[in-house]
C-alpha positions as a Markdown table, in Angstrom:
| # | Residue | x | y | z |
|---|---|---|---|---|
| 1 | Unk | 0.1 | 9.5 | -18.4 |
| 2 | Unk | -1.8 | 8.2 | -15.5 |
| 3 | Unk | -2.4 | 4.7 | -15.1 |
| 4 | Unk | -6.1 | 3.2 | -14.8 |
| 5 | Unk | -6.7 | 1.2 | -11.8 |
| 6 | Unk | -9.0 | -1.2 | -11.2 |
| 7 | Unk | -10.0 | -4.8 | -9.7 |
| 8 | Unk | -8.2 | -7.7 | -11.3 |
| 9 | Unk | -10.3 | -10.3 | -12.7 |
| 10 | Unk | -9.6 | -13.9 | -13.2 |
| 11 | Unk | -9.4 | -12.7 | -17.2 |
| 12 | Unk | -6.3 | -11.0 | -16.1 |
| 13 | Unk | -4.3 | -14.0 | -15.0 |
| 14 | Unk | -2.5 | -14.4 | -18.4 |
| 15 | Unk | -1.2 | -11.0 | -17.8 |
| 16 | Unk | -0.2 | -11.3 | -14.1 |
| 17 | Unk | 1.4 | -14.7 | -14.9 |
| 18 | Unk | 4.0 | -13.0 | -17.3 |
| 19 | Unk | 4.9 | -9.6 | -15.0 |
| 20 | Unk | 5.1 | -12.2 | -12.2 |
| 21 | Unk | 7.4 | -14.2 | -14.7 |
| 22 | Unk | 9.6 | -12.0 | -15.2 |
| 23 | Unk | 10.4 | -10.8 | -11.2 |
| 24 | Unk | 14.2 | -11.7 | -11.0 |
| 25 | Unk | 13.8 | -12.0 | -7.4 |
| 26 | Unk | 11.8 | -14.7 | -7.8 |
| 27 | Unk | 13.7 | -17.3 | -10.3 |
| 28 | Unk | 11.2 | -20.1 | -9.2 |
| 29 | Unk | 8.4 | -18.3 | -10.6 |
| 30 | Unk | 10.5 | -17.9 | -14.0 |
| 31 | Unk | 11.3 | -21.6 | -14.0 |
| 32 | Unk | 7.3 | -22.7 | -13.5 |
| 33 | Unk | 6.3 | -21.1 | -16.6 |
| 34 | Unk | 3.7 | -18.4 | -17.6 |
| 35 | Unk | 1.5 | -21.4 | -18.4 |
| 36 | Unk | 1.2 | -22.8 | -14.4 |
| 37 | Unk | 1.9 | -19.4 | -13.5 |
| 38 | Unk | -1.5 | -18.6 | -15.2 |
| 39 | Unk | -3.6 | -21.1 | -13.5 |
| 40 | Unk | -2.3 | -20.1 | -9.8 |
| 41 | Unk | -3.3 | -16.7 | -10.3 |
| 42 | Unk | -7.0 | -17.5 | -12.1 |
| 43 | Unk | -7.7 | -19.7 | -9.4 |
| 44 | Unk | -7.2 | -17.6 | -6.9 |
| 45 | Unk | -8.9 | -14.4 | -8.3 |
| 46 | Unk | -11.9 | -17.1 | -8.7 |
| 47 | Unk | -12.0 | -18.0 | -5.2 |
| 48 | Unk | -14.0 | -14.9 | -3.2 |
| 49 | Unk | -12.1 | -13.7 | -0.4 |
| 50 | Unk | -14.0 | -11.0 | 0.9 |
| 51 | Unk | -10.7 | -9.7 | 3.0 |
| 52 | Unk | -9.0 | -9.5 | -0.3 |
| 53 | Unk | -8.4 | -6.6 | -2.8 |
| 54 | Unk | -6.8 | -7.2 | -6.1 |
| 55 | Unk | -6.1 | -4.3 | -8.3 |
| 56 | Unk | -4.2 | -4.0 | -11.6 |
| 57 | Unk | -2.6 | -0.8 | -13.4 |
| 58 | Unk | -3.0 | -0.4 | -17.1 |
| 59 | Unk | -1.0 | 1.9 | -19.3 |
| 60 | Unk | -2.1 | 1.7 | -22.9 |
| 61 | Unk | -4.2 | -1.0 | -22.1 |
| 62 | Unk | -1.4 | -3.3 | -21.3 |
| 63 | Unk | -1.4 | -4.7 | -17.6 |
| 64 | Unk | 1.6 | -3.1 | -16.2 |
| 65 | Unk | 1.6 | -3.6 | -12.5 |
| 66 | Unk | -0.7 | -5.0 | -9.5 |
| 67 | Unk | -1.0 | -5.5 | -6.2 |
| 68 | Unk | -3.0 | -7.5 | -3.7 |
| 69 | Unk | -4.1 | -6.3 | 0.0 |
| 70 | Unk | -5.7 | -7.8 | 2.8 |
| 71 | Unk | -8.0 | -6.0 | 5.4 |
| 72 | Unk | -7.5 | -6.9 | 8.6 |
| 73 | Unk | -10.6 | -6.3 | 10.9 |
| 74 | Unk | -10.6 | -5.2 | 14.4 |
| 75 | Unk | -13.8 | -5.2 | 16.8 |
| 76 | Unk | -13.2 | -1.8 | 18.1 |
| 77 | Unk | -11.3 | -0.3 | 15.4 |
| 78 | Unk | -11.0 | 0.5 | 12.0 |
| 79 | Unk | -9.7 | -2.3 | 10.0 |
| 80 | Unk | -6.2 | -2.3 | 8.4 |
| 81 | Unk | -4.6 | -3.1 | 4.7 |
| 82 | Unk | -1.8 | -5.2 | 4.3 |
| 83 | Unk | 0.0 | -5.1 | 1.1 |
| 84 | Unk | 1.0 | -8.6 | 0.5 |
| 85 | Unk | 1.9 | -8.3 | -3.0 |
| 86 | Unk | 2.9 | -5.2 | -5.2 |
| 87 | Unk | 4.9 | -6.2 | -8.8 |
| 88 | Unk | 5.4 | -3.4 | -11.5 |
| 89 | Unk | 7.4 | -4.5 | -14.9 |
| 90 | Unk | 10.6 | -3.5 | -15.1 |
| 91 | Unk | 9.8 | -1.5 | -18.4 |
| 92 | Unk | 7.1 | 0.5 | -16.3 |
| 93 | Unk | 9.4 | 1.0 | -13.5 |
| 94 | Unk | 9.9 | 5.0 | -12.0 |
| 95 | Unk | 6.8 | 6.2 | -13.7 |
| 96 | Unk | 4.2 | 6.0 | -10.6 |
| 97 | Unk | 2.7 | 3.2 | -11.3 |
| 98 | Unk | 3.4 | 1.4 | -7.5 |
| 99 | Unk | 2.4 | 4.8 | -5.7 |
| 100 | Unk | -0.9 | 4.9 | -7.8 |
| 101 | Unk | -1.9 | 1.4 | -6.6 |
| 102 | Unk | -0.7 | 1.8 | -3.4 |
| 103 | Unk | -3.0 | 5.6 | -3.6 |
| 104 | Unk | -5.7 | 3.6 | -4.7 |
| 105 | Unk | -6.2 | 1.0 | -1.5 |
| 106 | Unk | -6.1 | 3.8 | 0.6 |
| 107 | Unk | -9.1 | 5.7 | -1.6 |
């Protein structure tokens, strides 16, 4: 099954707060909570930040992966994406869900 991709909203920050919870790489994020987690990630995806793309990937309906880029624009050339986030769950992990978001910025 594919996942659907589309632009995270700040109604998505309870779900982003718990996959970015639960990123063993990260134990810091683990020991902040889901709860301040949460209120991080609505207030940025309130702010507007026209440089910034946020998508999520949904399996099911459940939020199983995102990933943020920046454009970077150039006077005389075509602007540039910078991945500066990409997080999948672990349960979710090896079934495409990464390569679709990453598919997805570059349309």
């Amino acid at each position: 099954m594919n996942p659907r991709i589309r632009t995270a909203q700040p109604s998505d920050a309870r779900t982003m707060a718990e996959l970015l919870a639960n990123v063993d790489d990260y134990p810091k994020w683990k020991e902040q909570g889901v709860d301040a987690l949460e209120k991080v990630v609505r207030a940025s995806l309130e702010r507007n930040h026209p440089e910034r793309l946020v998508l999520v990937a949904e399996l099911d309906a459940r939020t199983v992966g995102y990933t943020a880029v920046y454009w970077l624009n150039y006077l005389f050339s075509p602007p540039e994406g910078y991945v500066s986030e990409l997080f999948v769950r672990s349960d979710a992990s090896g079934r495409g869900i990464g390569t679709a978001l990453l598919q997805e910025i570059e349309g």
